[in-house]
C-alpha positions in Angstrom: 16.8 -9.5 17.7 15.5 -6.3 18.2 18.8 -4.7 19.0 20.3 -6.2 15.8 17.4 -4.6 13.8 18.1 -1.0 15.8 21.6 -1.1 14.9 20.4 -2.1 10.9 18.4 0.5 11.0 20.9 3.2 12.5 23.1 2.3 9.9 21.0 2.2 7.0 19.9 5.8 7.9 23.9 7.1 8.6 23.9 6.0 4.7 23.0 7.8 1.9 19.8 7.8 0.1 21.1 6.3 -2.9 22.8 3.6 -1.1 19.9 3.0 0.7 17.7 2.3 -2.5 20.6 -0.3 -3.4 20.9 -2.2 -0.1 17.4 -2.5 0.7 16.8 -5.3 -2.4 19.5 -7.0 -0.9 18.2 -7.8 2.3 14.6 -8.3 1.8 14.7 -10.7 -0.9 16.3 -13.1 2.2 13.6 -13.5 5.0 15.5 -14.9 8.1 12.7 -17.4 8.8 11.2 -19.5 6.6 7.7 -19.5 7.7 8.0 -16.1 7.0 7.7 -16.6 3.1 5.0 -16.3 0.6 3.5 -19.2 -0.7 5.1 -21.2 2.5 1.6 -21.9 4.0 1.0 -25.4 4.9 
């Protein structure tokens, strides 16, 4: 997991700023777990 993040981060960081600003949306609005989420408290 943490290797997958590295390689995310390398690559987000080889990109331009601009394209940055764009992607980053993207990806956060999708947590990879669940539990993870606002509001999801038991």
């Amino acid at each position: 997991m943490i290797a997958k993040q590295t390689s995310w981060l390398q690559k987000r960081q080889s990109e331009p700023k601009p394209a940055l600003k764009i992607r980053i949306p993207e990806k956060f609005p999708q947590p990879e777990h669940p539990h993870h989420q606002p509001g999801a408290a038991t």
